[in-house]
Phi, psi and omega in degrees: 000154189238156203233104149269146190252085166264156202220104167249139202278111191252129183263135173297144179279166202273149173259155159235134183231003164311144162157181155254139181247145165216155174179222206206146171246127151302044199315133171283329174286325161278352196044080189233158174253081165299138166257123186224151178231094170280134156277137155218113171294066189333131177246297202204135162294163142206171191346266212250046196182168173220143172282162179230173159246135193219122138204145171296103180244170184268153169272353185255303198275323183087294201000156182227144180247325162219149183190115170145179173289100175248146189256145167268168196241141189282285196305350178246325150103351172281147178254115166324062184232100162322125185078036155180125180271104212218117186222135158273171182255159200297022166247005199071356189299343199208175120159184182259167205197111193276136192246128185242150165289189157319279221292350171104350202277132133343068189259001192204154123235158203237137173226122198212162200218134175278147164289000000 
């Protein structure tokens, strides 16, 4: 008997993960609970992803934790960011976001929910 392999290629499908989230950045050295509000903003598809402008503020200081265009991978739901391990959850509805120093340590984490 002869055994054939097909290996089919699904192009993922696209999330729109624009929209606004408030939830809370976490500090790990203080436990302390920031109210915080990200925007995000569809800019451009591109192959297996669309960049967004996404920023992170504080509501009481306006500080900002992330602010720029970054491209998301659809299937995985991450975001291309320095200083931050930052994934939607796979409806686009919510997500999190580990905030990191230079050095990779871990000082915030942010969990927000769209409105």
């Amino acid at each position: 008997s002869t055994e054939k392999t097909f290996t089919i290629k699904t192009q993922a499908e696209k999330v729109d993960y624009s929209g606004t989230f408030t939830g809370v950045l976490n500090v790990v050295e203080t436990g302390k609970d920031i109210d915080v509000t990200t925007v995000v903003t569809f800019e451009k598809d591109f192959g297996d992803g669309s960049y967004y402008k996404i920023v992170c503020s504080n509501n009481e200081t306006g500080s900002t934790y992330i602010n720029g265009s970054y491209f998301v991978r659809w299937s995985s739901g991450e975001a291309n960011i320095a200083g931050a391990d930052f994934k939607f959850s796979a409806d686009g509805s919510s997500f999190t976001s580990a905030m990191k120093d230079h050095k990779d340590n871990t000082w915030g984490s942010i969990s927000a929910q769209k409105n």
